[in-house]
C-alpha positions as CSV (number, residue, x, y, z in Angstrom):
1,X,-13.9,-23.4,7.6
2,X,-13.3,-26.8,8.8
3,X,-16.9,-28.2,7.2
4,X,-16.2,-27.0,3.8
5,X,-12.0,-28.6,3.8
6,X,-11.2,-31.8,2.3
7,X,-10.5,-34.5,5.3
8,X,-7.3,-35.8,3.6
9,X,-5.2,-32.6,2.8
10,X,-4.7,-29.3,4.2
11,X,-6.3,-26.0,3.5
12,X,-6.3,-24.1,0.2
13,X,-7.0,-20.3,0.1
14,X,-6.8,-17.7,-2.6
15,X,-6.6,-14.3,-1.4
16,X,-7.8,-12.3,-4.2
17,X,-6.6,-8.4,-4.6
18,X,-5.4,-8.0,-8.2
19,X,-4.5,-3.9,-7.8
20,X,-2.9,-1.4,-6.6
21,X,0.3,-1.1,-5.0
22,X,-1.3,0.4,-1.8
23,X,-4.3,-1.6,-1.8
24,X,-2.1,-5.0,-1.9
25,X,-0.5,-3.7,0.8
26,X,-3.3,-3.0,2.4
27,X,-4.4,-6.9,1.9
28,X,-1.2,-8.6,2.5
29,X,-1.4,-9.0,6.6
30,X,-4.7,-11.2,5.3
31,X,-2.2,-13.6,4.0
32,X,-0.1,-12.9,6.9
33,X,-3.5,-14.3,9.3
34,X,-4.0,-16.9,7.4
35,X,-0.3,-18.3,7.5
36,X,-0.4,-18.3,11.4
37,X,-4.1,-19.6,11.5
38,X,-2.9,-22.6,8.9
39,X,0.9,-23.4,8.9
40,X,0.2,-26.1,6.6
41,X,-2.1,-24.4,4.5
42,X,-1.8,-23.8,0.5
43,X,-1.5,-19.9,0.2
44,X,-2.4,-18.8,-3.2
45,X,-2.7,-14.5,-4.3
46,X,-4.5,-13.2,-7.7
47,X,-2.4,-10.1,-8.3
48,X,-1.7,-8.1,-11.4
49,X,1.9,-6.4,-12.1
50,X,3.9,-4.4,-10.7
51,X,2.1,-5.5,-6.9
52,X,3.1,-9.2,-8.4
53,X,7.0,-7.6,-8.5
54,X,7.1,-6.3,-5.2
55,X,5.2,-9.1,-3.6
56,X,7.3,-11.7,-4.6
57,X,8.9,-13.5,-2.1
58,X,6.5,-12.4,0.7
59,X,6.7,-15.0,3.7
60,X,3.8,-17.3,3.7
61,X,2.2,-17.3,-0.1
62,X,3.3,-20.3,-1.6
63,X,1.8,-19.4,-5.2
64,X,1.3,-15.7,-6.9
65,X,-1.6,-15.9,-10.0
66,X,-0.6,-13.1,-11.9
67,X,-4.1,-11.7,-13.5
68,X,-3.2,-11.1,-17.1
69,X,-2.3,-7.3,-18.9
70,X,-4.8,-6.7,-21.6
71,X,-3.2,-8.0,-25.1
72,X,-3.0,-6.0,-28.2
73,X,-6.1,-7.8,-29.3
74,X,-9.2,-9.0,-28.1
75,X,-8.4,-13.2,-28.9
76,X,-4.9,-13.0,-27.5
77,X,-6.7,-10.9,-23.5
78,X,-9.3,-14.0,-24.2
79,X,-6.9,-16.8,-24.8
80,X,-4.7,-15.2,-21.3
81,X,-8.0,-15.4,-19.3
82,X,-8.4,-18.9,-20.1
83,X,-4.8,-19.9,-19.0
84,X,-5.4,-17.6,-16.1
85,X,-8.4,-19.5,-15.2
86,X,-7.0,-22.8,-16.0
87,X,-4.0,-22.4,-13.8
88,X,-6.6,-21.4,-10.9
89,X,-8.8,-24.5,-11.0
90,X,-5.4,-26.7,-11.6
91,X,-4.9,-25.2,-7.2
92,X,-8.0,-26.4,-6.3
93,X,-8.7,-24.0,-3.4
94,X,-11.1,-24.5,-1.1
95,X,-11.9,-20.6,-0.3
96,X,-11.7,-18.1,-2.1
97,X,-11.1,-14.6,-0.3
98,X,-12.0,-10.9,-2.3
99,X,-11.1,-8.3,-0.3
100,X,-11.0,-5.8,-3.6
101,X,-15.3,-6.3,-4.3
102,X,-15.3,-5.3,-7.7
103,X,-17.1,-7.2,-10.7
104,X,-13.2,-8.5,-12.0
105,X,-12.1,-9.5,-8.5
106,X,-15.5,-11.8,-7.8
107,X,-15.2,-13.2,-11.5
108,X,-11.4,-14.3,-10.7
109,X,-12.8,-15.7,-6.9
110,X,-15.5,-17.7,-9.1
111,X,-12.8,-19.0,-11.5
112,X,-10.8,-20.2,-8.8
113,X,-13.6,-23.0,-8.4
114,X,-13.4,-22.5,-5.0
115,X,-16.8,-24.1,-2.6
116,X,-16.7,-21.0,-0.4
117,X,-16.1,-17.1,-2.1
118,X,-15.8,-14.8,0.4
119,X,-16.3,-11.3,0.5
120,X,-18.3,-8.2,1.7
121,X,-21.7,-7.7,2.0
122,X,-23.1,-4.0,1.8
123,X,-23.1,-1.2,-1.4
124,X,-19.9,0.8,-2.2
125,X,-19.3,2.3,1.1
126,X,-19.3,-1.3,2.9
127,X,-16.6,-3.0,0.1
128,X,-18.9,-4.8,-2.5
129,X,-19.0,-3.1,-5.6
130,X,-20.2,-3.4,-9.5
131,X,-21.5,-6.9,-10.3
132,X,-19.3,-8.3,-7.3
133,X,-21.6,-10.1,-5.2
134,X,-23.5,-11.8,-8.0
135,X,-20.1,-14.5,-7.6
136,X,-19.6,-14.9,-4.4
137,X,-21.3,-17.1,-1.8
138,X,-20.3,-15.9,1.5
139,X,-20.5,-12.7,2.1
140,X,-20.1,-10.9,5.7
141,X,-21.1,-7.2,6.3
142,X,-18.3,-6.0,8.7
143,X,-18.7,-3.4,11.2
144,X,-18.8,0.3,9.7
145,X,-17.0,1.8,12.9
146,X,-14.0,-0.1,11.4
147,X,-12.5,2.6,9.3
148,X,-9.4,1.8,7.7
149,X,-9.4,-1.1,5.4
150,X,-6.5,-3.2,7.1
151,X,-8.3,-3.4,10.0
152,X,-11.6,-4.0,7.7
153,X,-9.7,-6.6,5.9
154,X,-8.8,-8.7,8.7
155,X,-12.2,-8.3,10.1
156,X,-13.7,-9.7,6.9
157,X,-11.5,-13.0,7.4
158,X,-12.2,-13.4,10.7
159,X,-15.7,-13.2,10.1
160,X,-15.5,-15.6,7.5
161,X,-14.3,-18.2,10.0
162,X,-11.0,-18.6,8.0
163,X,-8.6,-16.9,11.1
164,X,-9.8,-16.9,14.7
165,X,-9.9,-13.7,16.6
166,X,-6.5,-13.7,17.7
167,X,-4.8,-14.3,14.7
168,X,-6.1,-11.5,13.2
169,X,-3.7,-8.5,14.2
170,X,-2.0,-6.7,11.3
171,X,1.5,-7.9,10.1
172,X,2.9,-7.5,7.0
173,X,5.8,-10.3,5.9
174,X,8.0,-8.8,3.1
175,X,11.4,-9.9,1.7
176,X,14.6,-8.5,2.6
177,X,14.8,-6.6,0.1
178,X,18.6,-5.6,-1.2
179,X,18.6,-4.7,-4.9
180,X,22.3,-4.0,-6.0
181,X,21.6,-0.6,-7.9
182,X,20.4,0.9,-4.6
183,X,22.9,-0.5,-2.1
184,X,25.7,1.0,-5.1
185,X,24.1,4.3,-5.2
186,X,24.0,4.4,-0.9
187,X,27.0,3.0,-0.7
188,X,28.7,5.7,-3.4
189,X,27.3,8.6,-1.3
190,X,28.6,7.3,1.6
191,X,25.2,7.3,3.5
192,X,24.5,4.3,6.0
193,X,22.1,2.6,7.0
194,X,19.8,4.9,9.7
195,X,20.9,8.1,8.2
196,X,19.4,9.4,5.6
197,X,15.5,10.0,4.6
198,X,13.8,9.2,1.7
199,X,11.6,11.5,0.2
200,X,9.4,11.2,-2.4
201,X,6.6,13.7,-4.9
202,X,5.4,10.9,-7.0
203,X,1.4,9.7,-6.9
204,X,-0.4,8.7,-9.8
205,X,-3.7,11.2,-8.6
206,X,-2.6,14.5,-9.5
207,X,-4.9,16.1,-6.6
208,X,-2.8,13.8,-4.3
209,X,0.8,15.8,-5.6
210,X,2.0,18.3,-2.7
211,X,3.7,21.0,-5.0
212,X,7.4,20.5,-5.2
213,X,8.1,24.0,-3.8
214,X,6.9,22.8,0.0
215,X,8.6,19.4,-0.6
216,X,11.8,21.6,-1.2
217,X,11.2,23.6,2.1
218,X,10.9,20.5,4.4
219,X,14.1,18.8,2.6
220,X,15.7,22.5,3.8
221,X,14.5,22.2,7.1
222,X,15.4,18.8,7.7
223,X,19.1,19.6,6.2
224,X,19.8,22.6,8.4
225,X,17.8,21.4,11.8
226,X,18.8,17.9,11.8
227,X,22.0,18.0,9.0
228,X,19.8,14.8,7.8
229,X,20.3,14.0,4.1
230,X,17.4,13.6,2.0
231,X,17.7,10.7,-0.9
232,X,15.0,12.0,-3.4
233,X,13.5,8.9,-5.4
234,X,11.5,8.6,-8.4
235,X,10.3,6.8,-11.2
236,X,8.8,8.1,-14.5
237,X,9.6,11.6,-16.5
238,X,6.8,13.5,-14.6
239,X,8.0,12.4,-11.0
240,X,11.7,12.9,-12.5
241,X,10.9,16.6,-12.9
242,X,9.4,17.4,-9.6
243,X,12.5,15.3,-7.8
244,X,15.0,17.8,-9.9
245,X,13.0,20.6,-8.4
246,X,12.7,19.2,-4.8
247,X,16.7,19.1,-5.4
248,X,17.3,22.2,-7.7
249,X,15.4,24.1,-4.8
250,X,16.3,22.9,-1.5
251,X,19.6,25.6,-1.7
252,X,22.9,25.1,0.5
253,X,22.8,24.0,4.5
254,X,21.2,20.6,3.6
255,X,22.5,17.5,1.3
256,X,19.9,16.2,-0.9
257,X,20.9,13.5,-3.7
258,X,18.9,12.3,-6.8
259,X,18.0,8.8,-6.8
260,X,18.4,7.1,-10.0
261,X,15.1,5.7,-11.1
262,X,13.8,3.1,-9.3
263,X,11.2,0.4,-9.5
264,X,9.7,-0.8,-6.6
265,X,11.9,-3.3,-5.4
266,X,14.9,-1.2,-5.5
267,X,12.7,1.2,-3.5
268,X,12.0,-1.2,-1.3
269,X,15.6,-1.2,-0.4
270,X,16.1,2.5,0.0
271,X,13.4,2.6,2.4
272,X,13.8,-0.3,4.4
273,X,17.7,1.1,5.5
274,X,16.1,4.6,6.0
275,X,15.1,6.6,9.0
276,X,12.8,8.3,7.6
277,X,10.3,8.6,4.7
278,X,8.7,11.3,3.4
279,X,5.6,11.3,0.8
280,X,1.9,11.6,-0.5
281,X,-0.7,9.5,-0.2
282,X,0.9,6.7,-2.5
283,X,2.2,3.4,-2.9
284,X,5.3,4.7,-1.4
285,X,4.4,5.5,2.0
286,X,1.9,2.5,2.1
287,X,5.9,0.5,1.3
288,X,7.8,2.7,3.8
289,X,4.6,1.7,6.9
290,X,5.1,-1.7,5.7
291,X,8.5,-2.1,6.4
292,X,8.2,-0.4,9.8
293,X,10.3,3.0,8.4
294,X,8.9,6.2,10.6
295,X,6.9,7.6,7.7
296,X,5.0,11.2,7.1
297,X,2.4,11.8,4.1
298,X,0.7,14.3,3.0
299,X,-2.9,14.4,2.4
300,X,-5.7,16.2,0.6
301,X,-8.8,14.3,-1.0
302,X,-8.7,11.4,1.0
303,X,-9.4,10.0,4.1
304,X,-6.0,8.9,6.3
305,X,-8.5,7.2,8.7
306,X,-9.6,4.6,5.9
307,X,-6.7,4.7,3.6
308,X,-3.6,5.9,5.5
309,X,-0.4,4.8,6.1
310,X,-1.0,2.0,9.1
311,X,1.4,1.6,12.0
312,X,2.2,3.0,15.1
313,X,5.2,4.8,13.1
314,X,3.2,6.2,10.6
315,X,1.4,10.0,10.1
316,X,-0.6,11.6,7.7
317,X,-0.7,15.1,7.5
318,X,-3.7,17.2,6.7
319,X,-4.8,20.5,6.9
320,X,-5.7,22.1,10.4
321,X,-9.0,23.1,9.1
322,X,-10.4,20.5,6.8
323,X,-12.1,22.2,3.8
324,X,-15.4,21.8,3.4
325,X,-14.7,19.8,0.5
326,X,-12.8,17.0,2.4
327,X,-12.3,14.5,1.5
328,X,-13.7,14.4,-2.4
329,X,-12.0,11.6,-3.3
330,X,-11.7,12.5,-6.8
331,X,-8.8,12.5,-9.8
332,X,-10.0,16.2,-10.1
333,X,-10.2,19.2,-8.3
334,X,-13.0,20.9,-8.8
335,X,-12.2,24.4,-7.3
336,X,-9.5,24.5,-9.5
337,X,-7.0,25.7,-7.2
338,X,-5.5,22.2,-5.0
339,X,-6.2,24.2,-2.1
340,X,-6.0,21.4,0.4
341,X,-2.3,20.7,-0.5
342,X,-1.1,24.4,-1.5
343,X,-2.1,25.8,1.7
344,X,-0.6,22.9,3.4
345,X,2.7,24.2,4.3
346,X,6.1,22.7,4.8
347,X,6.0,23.5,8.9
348,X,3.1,21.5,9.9
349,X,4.7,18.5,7.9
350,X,8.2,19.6,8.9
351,X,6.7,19.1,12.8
352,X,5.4,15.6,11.8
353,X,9.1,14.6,10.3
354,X,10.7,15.6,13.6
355,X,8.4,14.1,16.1
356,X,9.2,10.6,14.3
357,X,12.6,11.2,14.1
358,X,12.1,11.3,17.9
359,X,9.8,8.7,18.2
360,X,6.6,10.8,19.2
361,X,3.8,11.5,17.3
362,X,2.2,15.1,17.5
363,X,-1.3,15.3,19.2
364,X,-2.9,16.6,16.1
365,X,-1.5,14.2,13.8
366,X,-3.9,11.2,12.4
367,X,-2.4,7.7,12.6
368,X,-2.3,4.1,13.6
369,X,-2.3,2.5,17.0
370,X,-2.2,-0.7,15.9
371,X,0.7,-3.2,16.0
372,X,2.5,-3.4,12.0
């Protein structure tokens, strides 16, 4: 990187992932890297909303770009895009970084003005997708035995040259997060810090959504093995209904509470004083690995060796005999029936949540070796 930096001032590097929550996550030990590569570097992050929200105040990125929401009309999205790009080129970055490889994500790298625009080289399966590669200038194919995109992440920027091999192991650097309708709420309950779980039913995917009835029997079993309450978050009428379930359901011998709604700060700071977290494949659990929180998800479609929750403290749960459909990776199911979570019961995933409570792992379980 040195031949392409200006002699009289340090570093400047956008890291460019614009969406979503667990993909940012994914993305953010990249800026982590690049903060202990180049103390005094100039850290900037294209990101849409709500990743912006919880990003904010992450250690090490000095500037967040946040990519515009589409306006009502087509002159006020055009007239964003240009102040977008305007405030881009006003940083004057050196590299620019695209670890997301879609058309959007190389058009932002491009605005950025930046000499070098990193990213993947390779079809859909490698990272580099749409129009993507037609704006970059540097672009690395990285090693297709490295599964999950963390570690493909990292790989990608020390390929580039930006971060040396051993700057390149995952960490992620979030705030502290301590919103005051959260801490009330604990606080009102009388639950402490390191003594309650968090679970919760919410994922955007519906073929991602274990059914609230098997939520409800590992709240139950976690009540009356463990006498661990369960706080039961949510945000959004659809996830509001299948929390009331999960709590409506669970029955007497365990204590489960009803979060209010929270966004994804204030979840931040329910999971962060947690034990444990419960979940689907979501932005959720991505948060709760993040923060270093024991954390068990459930998954169907996808593929907990690419997309998982990452960390040593971190399982995904699958069925014991994949389906011959697994992973599809699709919104839909087409067998109609979301076998791959209904016949996922609550005692395989009930096993999971009590081997991290202990701080094992099962044998079976897939998960991350690497340090968080």
């Amino acid at each position: 990187m040195t031949r392409e930096q200006k002699p009289d001032r340090p570093l400047r590097v956008l890291l460019v992932r614009l969406s979503a929550i667990g993909d940012c996550l994914h993305a953010a030990p990249v800026a982590s890297a690049l903060r202990r590569a180049h103390p005094d570097a100039f850290i900037g992050w294209a990101v849409q909303e709500p990743a912006a929200t919880l990003l904010r105040g992450y250690a090490g990125v000095d500037r967040f770009h946040l990519y515009p929401r589409r306006a009502r009309s087509l002159g006020a999205h055009l007239d964003e895009l240009s102040r977008f790009r305007r405030e881009l080129r006003s940083c004057r970055y050196d590299a620019a970084l695209d670890v997301q490889g879609l058309t959007k994500s190389g058009l932002v790298a491009w605005w950025s003005g930046a000499g070098q625009r990193i990213g993947f080289r390779g079809g859909p399966a490698m990272g580099s997708r749409e129009l993507n590669a037609l704006f970059l200038n540097r672009r690395f194919a990285v090693d297709p035995e490295v599964r999950h995109v963390v570690d493909r992440n990292l790989a990608l920027v020390s390929a580039s040259g930006l971060v040396a091999d051993e700057h390149a192991a995952a960490e992620w650097r979030l705030p502290d997060y301590a919103e005051p309708g959260p801490l009330s709420f604990l606080e009102r309950h009388g639950l402490r810090e390191g003594r309650y779980a968090v679970a919760s039913p919410g994922t955007i995917w519906r073929t991602k959504r274990w059914p609230p009835r098997h939520f409800a029997a590992a709240v139950r079993r976690l009540g009356s093995d463990r006498g661990l309450p369960v706080v039961v978050a949510w945000a959004g009428e659809d996830e509001r209904r299948a929390a009331a379930e999960i709590e409506a359901s669970a029955g007497d011998g365990c204590r489960v509470l009803l979060a209010p709604p929270t966004d994804l700060r204030e979840l931040a700071t329910l999971l962060r004083r947690a034990v444990l977290f419960l979940g689907c494949d979501s932005g959720p659990a991505h948060l709760a690995a993040a923060l270093g929180v024991p954390c068990v998800s459930v998954f169907g479609p996808t593929d907990p060796a690419r997309n998982g929750p990452y960390g040593p403290q971190s399982t995904a749960v699958q069925l014991d005999q994949r389906l011959d459909c697994q992973p599809c990776w699709r919104r839909t199911c087409r067998r109609g029936d979301f076998a791959c979570l209904e016949r996922l019961d609550a005692d395989r995933v009930v096993s999971a949540c009590l081997a991290r409570l202990d701080g094992q792992a099962p044998p079976w379980c897939a998960r991350r070796d690497s340090n968080p």
